[in-house]
BALOBA-1460 file (C-alpha; in Angstrom, 3 decimals):
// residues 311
<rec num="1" residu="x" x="41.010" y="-23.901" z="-8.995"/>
<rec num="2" residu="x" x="37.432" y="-23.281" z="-10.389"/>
<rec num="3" residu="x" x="36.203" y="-22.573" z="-6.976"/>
<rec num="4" residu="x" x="38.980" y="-19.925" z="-6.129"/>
<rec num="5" residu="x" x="37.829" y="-18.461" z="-9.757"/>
<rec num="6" residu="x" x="34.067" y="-18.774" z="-9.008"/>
<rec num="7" residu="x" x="35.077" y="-16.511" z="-5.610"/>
<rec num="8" residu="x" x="37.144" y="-14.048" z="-7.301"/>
<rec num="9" residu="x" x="34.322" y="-13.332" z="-10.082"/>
<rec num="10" residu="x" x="31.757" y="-13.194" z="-7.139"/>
<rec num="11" residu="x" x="33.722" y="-11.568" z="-5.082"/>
<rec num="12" residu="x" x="34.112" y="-8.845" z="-8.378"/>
<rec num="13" residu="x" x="30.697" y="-8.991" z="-8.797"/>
<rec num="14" residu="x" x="30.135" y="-7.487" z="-5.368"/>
<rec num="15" residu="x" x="32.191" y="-5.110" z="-5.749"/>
<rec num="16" residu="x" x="31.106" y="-3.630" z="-8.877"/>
<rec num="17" residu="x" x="27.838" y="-3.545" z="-7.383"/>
<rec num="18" residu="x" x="28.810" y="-1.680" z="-3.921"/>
<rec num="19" residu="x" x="30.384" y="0.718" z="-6.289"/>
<rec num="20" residu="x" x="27.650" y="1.512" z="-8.643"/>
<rec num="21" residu="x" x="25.743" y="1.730" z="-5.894"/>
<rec num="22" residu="x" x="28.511" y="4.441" z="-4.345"/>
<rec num="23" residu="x" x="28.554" y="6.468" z="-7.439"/>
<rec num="24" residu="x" x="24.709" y="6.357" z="-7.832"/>
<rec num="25" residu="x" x="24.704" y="8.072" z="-4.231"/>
<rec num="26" residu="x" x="27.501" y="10.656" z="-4.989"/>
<rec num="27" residu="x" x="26.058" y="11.779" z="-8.313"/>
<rec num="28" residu="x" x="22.234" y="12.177" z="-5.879"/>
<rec num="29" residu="x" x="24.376" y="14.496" z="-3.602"/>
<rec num="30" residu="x" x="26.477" y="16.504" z="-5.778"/>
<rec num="31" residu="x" x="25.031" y="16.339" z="-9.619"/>
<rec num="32" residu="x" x="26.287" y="15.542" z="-12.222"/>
<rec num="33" residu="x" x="29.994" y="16.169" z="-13.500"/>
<rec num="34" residu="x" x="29.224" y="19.829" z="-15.429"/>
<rec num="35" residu="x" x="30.944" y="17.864" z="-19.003"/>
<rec num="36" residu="x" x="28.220" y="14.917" z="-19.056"/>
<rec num="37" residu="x" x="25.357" y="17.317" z="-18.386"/>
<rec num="38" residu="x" x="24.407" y="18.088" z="-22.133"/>
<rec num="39" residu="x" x="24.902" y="13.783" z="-23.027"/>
<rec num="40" residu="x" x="22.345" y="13.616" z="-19.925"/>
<rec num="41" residu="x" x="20.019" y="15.608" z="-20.530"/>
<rec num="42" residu="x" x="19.882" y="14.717" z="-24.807"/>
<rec num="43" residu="x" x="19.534" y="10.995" z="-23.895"/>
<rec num="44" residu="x" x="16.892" y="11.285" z="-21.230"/>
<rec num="45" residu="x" x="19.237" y="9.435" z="-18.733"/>
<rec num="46" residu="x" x="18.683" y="9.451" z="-14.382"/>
<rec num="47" residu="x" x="22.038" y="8.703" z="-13.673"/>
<rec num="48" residu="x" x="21.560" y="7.831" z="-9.892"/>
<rec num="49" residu="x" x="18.903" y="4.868" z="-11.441"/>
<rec num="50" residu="x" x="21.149" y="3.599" z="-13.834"/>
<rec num="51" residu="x" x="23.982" y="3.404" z="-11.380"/>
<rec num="52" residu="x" x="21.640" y="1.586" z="-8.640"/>
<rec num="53" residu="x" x="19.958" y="-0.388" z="-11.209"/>
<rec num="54" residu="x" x="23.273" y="-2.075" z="-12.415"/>
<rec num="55" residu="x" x="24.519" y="-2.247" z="-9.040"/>
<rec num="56" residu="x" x="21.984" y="-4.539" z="-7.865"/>
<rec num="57" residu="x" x="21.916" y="-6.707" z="-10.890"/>
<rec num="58" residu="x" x="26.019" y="-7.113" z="-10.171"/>
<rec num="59" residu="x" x="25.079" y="-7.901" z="-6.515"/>
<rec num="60" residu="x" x="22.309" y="-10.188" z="-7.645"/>
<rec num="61" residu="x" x="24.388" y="-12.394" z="-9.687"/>
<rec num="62" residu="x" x="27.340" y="-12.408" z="-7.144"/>
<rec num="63" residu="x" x="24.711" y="-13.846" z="-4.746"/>
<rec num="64" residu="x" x="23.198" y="-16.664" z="-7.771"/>
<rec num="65" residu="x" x="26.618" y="-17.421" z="-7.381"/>
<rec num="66" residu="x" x="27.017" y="-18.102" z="-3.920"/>
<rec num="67" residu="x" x="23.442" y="-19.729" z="-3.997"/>
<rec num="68" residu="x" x="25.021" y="-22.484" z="-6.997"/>
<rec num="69" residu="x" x="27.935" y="-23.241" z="-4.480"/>
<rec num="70" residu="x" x="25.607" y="-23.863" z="-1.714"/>
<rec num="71" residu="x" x="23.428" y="-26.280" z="-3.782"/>
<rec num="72" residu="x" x="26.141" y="-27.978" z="-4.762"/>
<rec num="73" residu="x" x="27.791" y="-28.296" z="-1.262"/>
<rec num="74" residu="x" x="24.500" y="-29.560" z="-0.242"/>
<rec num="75" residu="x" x="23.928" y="-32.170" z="-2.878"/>
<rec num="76" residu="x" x="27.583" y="-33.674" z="-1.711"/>
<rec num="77" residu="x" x="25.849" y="-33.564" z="2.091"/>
<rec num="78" residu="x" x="22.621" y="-33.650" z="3.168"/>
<rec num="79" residu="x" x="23.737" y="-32.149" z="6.654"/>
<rec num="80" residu="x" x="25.045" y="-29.152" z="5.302"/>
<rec num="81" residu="x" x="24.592" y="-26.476" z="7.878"/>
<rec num="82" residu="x" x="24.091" y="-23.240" z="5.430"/>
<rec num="83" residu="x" x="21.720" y="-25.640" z="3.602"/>
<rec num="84" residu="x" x="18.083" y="-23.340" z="4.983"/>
<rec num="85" residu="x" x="20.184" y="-20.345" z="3.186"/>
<rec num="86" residu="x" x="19.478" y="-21.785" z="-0.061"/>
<rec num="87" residu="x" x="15.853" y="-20.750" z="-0.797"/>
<rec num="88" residu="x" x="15.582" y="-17.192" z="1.093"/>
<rec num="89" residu="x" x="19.493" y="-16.526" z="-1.385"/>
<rec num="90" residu="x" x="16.951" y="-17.240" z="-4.315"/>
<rec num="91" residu="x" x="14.427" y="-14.685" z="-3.484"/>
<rec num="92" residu="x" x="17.089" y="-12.605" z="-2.574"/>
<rec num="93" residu="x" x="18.498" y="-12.890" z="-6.380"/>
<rec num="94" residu="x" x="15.254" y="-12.717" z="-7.481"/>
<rec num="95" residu="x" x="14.860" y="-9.228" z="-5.819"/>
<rec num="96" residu="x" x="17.508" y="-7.785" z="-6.841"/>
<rec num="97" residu="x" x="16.932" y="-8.473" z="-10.384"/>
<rec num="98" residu="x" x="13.648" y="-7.254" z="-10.539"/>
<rec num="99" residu="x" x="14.572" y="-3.841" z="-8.604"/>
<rec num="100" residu="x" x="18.013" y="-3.763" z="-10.475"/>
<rec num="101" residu="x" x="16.235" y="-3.950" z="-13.812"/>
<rec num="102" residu="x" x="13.818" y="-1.333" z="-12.809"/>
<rec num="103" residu="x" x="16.137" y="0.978" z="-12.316"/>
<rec num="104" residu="x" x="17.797" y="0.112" z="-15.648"/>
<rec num="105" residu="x" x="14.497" y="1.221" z="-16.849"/>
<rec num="106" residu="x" x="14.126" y="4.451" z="-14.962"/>
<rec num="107" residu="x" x="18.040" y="5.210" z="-15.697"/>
<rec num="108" residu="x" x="16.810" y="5.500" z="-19.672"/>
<rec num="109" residu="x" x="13.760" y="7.172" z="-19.370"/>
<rec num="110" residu="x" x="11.808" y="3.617" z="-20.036"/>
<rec num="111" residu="x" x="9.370" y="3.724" z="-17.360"/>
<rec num="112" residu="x" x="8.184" y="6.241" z="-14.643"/>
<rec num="113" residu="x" x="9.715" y="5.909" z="-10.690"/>
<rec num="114" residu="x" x="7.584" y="5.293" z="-7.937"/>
<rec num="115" residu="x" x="7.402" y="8.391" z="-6.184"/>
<rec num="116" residu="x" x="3.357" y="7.661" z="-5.050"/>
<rec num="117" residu="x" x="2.451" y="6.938" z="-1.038"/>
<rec num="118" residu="x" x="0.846" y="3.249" z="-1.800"/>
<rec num="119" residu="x" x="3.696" y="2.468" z="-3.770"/>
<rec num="120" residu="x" x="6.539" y="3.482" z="-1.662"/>
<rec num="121" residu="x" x="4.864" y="1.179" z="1.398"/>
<rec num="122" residu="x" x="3.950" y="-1.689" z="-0.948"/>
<rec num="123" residu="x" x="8.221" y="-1.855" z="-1.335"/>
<rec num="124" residu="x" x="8.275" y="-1.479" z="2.649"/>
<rec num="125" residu="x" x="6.421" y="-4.373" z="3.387"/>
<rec num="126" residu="x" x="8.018" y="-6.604" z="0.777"/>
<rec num="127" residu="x" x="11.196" y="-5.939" z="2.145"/>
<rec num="128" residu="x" x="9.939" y="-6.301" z="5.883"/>
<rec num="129" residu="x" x="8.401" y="-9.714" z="5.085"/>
<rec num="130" residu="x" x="11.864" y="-10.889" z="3.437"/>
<rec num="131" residu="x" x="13.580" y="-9.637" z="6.730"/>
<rec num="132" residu="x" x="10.698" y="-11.374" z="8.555"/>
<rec num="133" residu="x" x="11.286" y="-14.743" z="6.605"/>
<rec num="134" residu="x" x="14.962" y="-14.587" z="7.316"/>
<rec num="135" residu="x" x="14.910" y="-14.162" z="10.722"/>
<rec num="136" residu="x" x="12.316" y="-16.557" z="11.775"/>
<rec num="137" residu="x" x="14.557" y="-19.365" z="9.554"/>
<rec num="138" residu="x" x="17.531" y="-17.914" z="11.316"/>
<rec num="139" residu="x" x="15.971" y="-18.241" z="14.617"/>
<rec num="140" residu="x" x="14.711" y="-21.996" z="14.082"/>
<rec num="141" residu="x" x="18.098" y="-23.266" z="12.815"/>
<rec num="142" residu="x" x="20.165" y="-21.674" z="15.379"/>
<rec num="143" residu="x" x="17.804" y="-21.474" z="18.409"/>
<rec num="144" residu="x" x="15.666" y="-24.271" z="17.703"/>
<rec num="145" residu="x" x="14.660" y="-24.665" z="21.189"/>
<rec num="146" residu="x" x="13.738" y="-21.595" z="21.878"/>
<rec num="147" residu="x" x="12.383" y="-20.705" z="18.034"/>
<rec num="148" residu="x" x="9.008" y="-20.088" z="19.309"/>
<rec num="149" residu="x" x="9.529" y="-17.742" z="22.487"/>
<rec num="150" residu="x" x="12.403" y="-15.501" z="20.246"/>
<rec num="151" residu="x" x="9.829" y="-15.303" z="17.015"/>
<rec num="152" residu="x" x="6.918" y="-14.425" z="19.524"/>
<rec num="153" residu="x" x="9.244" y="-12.093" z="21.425"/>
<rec num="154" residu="x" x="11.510" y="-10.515" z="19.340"/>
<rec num="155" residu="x" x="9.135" y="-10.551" z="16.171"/>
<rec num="156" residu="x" x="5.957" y="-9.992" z="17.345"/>
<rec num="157" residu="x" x="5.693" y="-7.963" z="20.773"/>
<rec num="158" residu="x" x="8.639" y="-5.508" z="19.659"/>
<rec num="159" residu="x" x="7.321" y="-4.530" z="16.022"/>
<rec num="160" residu="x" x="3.314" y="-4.564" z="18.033"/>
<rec num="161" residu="x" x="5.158" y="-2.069" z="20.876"/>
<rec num="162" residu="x" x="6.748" y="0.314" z="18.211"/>
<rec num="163" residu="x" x="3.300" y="-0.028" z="16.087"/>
<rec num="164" residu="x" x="1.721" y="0.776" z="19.231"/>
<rec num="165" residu="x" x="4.144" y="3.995" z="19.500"/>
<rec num="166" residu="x" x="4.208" y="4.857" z="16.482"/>
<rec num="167" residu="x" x="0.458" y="5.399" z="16.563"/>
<rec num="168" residu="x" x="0.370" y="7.520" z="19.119"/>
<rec num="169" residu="x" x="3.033" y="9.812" z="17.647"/>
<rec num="170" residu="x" x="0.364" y="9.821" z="14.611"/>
<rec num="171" residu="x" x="2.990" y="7.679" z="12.096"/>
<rec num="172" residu="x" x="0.023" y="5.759" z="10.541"/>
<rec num="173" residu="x" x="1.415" y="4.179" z="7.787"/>
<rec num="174" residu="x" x="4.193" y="3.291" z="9.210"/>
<rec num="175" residu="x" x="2.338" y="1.881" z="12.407"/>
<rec num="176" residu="x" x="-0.337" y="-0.171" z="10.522"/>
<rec num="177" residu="x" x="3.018" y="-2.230" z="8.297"/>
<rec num="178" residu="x" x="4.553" y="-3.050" z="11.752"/>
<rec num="179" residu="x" x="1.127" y="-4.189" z="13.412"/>
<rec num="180" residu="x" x="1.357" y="-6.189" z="10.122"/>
<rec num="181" residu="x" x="4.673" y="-7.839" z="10.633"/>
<rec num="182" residu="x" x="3.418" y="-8.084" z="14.341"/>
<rec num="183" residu="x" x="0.224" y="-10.473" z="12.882"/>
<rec num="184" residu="x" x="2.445" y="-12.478" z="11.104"/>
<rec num="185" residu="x" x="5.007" y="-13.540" z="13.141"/>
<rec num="186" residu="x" x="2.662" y="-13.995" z="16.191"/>
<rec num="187" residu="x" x="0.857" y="-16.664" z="14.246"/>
<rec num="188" residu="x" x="3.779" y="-17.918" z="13.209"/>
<rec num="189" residu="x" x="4.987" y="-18.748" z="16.727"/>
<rec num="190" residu="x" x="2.114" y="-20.718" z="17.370"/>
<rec num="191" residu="x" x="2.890" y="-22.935" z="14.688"/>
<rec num="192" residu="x" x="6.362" y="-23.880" z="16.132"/>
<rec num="193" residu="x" x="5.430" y="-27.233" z="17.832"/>
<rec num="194" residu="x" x="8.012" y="-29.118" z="19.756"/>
<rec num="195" residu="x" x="9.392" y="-32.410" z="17.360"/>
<rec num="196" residu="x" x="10.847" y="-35.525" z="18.842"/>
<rec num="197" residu="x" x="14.444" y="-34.288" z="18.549"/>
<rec num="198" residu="x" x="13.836" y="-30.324" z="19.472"/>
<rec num="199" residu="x" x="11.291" y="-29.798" z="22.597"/>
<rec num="200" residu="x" x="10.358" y="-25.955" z="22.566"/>
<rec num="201" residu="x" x="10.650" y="-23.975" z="25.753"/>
<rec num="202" residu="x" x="9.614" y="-21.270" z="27.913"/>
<rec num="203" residu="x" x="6.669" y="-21.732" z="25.843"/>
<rec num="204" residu="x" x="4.591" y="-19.731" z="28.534"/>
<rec num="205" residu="x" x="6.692" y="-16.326" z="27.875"/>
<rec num="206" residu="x" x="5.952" y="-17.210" z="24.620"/>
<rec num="207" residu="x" x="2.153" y="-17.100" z="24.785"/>
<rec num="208" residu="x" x="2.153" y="-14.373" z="27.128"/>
<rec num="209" residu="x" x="3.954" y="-12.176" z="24.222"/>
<rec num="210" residu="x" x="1.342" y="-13.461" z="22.027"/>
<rec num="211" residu="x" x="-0.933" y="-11.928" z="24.347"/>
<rec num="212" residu="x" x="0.532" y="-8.610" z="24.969"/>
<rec num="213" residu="x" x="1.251" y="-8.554" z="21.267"/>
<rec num="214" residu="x" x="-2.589" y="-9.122" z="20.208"/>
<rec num="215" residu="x" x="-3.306" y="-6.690" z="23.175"/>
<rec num="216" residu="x" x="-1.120" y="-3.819" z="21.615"/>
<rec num="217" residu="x" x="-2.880" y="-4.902" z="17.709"/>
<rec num="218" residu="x" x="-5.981" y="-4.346" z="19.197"/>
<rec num="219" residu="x" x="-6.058" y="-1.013" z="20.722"/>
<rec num="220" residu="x" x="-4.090" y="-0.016" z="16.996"/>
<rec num="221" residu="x" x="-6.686" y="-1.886" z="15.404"/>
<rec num="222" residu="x" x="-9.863" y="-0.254" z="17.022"/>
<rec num="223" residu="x" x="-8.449" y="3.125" z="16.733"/>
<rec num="224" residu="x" x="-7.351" y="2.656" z="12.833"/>
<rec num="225" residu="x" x="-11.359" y="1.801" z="12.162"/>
<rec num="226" residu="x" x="-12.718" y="4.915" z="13.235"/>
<rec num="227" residu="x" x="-10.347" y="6.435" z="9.959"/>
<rec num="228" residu="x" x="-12.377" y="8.252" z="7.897"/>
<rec num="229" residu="x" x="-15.558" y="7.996" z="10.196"/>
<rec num="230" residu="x" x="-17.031" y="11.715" z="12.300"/>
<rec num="231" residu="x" x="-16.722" y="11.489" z="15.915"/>
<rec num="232" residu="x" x="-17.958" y="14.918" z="16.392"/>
<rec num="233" residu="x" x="-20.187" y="17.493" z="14.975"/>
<rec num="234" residu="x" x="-18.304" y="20.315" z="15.195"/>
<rec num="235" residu="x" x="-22.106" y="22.118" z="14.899"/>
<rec num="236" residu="x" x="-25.392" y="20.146" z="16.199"/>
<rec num="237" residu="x" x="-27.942" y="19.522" z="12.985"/>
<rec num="238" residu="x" x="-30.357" y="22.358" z="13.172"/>
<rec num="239" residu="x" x="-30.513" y="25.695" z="10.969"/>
<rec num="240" residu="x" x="-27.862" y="27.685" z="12.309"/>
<rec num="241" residu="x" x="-29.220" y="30.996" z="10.495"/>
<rec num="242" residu="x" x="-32.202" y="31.983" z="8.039"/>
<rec num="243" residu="x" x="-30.880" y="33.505" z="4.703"/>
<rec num="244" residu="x" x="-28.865" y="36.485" z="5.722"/>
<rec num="245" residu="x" x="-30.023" y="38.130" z="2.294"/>
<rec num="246" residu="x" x="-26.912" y="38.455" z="0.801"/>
<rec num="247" residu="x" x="-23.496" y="36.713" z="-0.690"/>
<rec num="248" residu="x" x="-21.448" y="34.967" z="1.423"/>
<rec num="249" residu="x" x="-17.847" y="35.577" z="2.370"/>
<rec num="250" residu="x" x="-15.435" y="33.985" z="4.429"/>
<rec num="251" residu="x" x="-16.635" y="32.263" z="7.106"/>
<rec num="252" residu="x" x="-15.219" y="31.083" z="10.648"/>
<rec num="253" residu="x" x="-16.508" y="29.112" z="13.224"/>
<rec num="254" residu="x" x="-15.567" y="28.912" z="16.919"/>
<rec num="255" residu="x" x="-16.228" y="25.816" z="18.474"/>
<rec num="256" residu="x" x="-15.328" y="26.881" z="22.171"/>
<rec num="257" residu="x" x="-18.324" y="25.604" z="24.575"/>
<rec num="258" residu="x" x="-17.909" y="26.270" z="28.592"/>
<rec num="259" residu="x" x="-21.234" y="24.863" z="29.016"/>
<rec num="260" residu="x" x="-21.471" y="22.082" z="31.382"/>
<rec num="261" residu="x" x="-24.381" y="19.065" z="31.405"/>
<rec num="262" residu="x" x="-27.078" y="20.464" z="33.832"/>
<rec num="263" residu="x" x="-25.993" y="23.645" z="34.813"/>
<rec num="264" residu="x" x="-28.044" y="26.519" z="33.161"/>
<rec num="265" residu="x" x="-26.255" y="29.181" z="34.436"/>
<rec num="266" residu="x" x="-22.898" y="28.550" z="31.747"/>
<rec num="267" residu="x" x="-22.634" y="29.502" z="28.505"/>
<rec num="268" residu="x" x="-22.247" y="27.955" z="25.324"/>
<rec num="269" residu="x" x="-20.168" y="30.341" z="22.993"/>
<rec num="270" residu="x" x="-20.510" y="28.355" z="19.925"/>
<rec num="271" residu="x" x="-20.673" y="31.066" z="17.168"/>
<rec num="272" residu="x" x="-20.310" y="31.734" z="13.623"/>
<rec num="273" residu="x" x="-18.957" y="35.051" z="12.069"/>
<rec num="274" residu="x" x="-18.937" y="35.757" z="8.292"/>
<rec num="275" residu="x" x="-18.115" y="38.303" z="5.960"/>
<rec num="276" residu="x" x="-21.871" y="38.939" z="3.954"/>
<rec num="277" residu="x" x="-22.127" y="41.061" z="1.386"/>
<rec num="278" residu="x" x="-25.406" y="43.128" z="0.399"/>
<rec num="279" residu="x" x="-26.483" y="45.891" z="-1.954"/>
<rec num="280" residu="x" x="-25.312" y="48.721" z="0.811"/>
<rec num="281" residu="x" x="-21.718" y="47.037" z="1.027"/>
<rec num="282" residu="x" x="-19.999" y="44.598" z="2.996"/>
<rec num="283" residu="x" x="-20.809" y="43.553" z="6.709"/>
<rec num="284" residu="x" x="-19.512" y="41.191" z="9.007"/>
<rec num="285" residu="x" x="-22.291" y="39.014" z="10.969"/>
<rec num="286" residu="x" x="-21.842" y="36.893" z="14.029"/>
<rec num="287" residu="x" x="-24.488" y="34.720" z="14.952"/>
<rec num="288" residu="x" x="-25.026" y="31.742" z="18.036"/>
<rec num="289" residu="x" x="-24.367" y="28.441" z="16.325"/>
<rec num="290" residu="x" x="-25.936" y="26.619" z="19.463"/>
<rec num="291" residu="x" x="-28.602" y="23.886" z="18.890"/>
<rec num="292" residu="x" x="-31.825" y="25.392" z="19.700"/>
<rec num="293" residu="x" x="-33.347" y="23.251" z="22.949"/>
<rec num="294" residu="x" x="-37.111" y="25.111" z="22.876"/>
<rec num="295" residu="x" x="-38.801" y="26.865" z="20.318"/>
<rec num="296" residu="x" x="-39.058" y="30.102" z="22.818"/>
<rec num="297" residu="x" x="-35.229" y="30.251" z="22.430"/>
<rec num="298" residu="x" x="-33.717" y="32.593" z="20.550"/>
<rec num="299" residu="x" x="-30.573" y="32.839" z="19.050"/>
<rec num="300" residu="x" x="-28.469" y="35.741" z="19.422"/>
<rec num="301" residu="x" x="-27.215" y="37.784" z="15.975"/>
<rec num="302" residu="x" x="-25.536" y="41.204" z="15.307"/>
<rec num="303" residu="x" x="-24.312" y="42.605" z="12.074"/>
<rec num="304" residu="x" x="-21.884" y="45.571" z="11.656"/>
<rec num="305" residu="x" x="-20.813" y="47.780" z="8.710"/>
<rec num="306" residu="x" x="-16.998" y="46.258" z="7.497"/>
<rec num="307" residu="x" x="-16.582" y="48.777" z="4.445"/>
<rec num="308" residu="x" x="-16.923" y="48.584" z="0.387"/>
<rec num="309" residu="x" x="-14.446" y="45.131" z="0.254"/>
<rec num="310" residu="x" x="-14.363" y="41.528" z="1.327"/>
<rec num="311" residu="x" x="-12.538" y="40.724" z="4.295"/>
């Protein structure tokens, strides 16, 4: 009898959760019901928060729940097979209370939401690293044999492949948190030793994913530390023009070069055109932004009339 009343208040629990959670998403998409907007707005109140918020807190303690059944299953046997649940059901509860009563806290105008970059992808890899943990405790208690080969596999070379994509489609973020996860589950296979009872296998796939996985990291890994760091100069260092004698408009610069290595007899068409402005009006001057080889070269300039206004 207590346990059939510990399931149906769980069970309630969940529910009331899944349907805060419902109504936080209908009031995002449609607003607002027009007679609670004046009690909204005069109380400072994000309904959508305050709906998630106590949604998660109602799934949160439906799960403590399930997590005090399963220690207490387990204390009666030691062989209990949801027994590996029991710890990654606590940091579930715990995460659910802490986002449930943030958004408590947002829902009353308490604290500020995350709306930042940094933020938003610190969340992301919390969550990634549960899904991580659960998975790899998944994989050893139902595959123990083949633990290793699935983490290295299925963990690591899949998330380093779609880092690897994602890179190239210029997702950076996103790429650099799943090279992460990548990392971490790689070295995580290697620390899956066969035991007397469970001998790992195809544990040659397994390091040849590791391989292929630390393959993929590196090419992301090279090409992430040239962030932030010139590879070209648009314009070689040297004076590209003496003082033109006058303010300085807009300026544009065209970076086309057909010159080729060794061959004198292309051009480079590297030039600069601004809009300069002297005492007898405004002119527009395009000079060669080449690097001057020799002192005997020259560079090429012209300067035309453009009117009595900026351009």
């Amino acid at each position: 009898m207590k346990y059939v009343s510990r399931l149906m208040t769980t069970t309630a629990l969940f529910g009331f959760g899944v349907g805060f959670i419902i109504l936080a998403v209908f009031i995002h998409l449609h607003g607002i019901p027009g007679i609670f907007i004046e009690v909204v707005t005069r109380l400072n109140l994000h309904m959508s928060y305050l709906f998630v918020g106590l949604g998660l807190l109602c799934i949160g303690q439906a799960r403590h729940f399930l997590r005090l059944d399963f220690s207490a299953e387990y204390k009666k046997n030691r062989q209990f097979s949801h027994a590996w649940k029991i710890p990654l059901i606590i940091a579930e509860v715990l995460i659910y209370q802490v986002i449930g009563f943030y958004g408590l806290l947002v829902g009353i105008g308490k604290v500020v939401k995350i709306e930042n970059l940094l933020g938003l992808i610190a969340l992301l890899i919390l969550f990634l690293l549960y899904v991580l943990w659960y998975a790899i405790a998944f994989t050893k208690n139902r595959f123990p044999s083949f633990a290793a080969f699935r983490v290295a596999a299925f963990l690591g070379l899949i998330p380093a492949f779609i880092s690897f994509l994602l890179w190239t489609s210029q997702f950076i973020f996103l790429s650099l948190v799943l090279a992460l996860i990548a990392l971490i589950a790689s070295f995580i296979s290697l620390q899956i030793k066969s035991t007397p009872t469970v001998e790992q296998r195809l544990t040659w796939i397994q390091f040849a994913c590791v391989t292929a996985t630390l393959g993929l990291l590196l090419i992301v890994g090279m090409n992430a530390s040239l962030i932030g760091k010139p590879r070209a100069l648009l314009v070689g260092h040297g004076l590209a023009s003496p003082d033109p004698g006058g303010e300085i408009g807009v300026l544009a610069y065209s970076p086309e070069n057909k010159k080729e290595l060794n061959n004198p007899k292309t051009l480079d068409n590297q030039k600069i055109a601004f809009s300069l402005k002297k005492k007898e009006g405004w002119f527009l001057q395009i000079i060669d932004a080449r690097v001057i080889e020799t002192v005997r070269e020259e560079k090429k300039s012209f300067i035309v009339p453009a009117g009595e206004a900026s351009f």
